[in-house]
N, C-alpha and C positions, 0 to 999 in steps of 0.2 A: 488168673489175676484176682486179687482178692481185694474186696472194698470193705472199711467196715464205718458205718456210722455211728458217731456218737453225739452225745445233747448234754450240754456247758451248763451249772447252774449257778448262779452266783449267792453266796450266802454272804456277802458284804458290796456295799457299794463300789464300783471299778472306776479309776480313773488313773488317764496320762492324758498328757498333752497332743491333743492333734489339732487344733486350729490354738491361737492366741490373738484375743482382740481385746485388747485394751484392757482391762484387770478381769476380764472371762478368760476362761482357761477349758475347752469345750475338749469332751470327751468322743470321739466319732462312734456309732452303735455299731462297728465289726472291730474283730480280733483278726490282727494279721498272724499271717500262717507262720511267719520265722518266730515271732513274739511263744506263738502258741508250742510252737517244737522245744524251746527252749522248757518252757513252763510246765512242759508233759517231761521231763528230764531227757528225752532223747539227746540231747546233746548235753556233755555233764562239764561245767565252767566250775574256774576255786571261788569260794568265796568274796577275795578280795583278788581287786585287778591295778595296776598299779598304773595300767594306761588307759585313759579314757574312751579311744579310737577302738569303735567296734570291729569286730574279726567273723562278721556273719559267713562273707565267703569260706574259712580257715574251716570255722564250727559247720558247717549246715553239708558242704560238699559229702565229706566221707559215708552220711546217708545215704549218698545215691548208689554205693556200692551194695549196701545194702541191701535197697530195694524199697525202700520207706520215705512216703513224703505225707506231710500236712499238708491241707487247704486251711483257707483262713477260714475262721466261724462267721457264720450270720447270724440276726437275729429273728428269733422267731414269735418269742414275747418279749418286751423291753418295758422300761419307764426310766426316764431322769429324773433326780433330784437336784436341786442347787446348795451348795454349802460355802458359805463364808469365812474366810480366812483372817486374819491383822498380820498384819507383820511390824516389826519396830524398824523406826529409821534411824540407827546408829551411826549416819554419815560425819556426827560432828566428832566422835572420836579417832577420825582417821588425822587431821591437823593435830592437834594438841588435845591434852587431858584432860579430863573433868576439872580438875583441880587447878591446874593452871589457868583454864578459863575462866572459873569462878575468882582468881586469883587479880584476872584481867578487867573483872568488870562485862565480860561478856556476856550475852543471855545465852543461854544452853535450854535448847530445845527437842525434845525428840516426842516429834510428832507420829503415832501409827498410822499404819495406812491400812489397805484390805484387798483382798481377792476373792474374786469367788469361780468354783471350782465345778464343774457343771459334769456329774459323775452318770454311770451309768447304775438305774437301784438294784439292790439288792432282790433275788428271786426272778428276777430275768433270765429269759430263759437262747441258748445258742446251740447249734449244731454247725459238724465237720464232720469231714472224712477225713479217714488215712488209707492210703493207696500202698500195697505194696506187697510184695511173695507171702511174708509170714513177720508177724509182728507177737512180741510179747504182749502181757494185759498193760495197758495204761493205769496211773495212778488215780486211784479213787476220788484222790483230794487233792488240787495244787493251789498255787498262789502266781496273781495276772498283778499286773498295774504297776505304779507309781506307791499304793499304799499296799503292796503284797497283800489282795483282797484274795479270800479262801472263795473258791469256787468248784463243784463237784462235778466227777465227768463220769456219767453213764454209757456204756456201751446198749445203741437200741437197733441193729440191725447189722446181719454183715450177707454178704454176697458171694458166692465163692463161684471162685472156675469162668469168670462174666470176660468172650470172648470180645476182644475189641472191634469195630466198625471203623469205616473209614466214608470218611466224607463230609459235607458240611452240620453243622448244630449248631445250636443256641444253648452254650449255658449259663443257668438264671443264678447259678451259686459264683459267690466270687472268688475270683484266682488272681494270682500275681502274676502280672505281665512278664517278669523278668525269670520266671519259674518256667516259660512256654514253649516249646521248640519254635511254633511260627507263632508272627504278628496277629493278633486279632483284625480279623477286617472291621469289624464296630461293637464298641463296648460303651457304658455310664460308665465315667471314671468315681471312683471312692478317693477323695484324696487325701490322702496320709502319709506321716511318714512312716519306716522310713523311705518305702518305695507305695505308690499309689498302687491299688486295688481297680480292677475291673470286673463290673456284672452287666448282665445280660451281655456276653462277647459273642460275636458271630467270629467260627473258626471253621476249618478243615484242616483234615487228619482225623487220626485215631480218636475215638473214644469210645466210652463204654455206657449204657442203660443202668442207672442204677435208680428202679422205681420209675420215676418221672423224669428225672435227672440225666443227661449226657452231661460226663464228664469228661475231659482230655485223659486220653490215656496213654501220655508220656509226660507226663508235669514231673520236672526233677530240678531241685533246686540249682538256682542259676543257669537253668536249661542246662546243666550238665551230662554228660549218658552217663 
């Protein structure tokens, strides 16, 4: 079984939506693992989709024949930035026309408003693993987020031949619940969409030593075999 590690850089600020309170728009500090499979091209989508309604399950399954799964990234060094946004409120063009209203004696108003956007900075640093028989190189360079932020992926350790174990662990790297064959008995939830994250999970079954690390060693997306 072959694990190999790799450490996420980001050379632009990262952000999407994982919590929204009130005009903050908060970035959470991990990378989900579907987000990340996508982003490393293992799974290859067209350009333009004509339906909105994601197709994670369609895209992610044919990996497990495979033999290749993502874990989501953690962070290992981080900082936030906050960045403010305006947006214009163009609500009075929906009734009637500029001109018509002027025409009306109406006051025509369009007041801006603002957001701010609470991103994760640039030069922050994350690592993953990828699990699986035999994997191509990953792409040097890809694009995360909401603003297609470039971020660079090193490969810094790989492990070959690491027989798997059976029995209870702790691991402190997070996984997707819905990726597990069994239930964690106790985990911190990460909560995000589009499925929450669990770290430090208390599990039994398989896994494998990597370094310091027990990982599950059947994580296959959608718990698939």
């Amino acid at each position: 079984m072959l694990v190999t590690k790799y450490q996420l850089t980001l050379h632009d600020s990262l952000f999407y939506s994982t919590r929204e309170m009130g005009r903050l728009y908060e970035t959470e500090k991990y990378i989900h693992n579907w987000a990340l499979t996508y982003a490393l091209g293992l799974v290859q989508k067209d350009y333009f989709c004509s339906s909105s309604v994601p197709t994670y399950k369609e895209d992610l399954t044919p990996l497990n024949q495979a033999g290749v799964y993502v874990t989501p990234a953690k962070p290992i060094r981080y900082e936030y930035t906050l960045n403010t946004f305006k947006l214009a409120d163009n609500k009075y063009r929906a009734i009637m026309s500029h001109e018509m209203k002027r025409q009306l004696g109406i006051r025509i108003t369009n007041k801006p408003s603002y957001g701010r956007a609470k991103e994760i900075a640039a030069e922050s640093e994350f690592e993953f693993y990828v699990i699986g028989k035999t994997i191509e190189a990953l792409p040097k360079w890809i694009r995360l987020g909401l603003w297609m932020s470039k971020a660079r992926v090193e490969q810094v350790g790989v492990s070959f031949d690491l027989q798997p174990q059976h029995g209870s662990f702790t691991c402190p790297h997070p996984l997707n619940p819905l990726d597990l064959s069994s239930r964690p008995e106790l985990y911190d939830l990460i909560s995000m969409p589009p499925v929450s994250l669990a770290r430090n999970a208390v599990l039994r079954g398989k896994y494998v030593k990597v370094g310091e690390i027990s990982l599950p060693a059947d994580m296959r997306y959608f718990g698939a075999s």
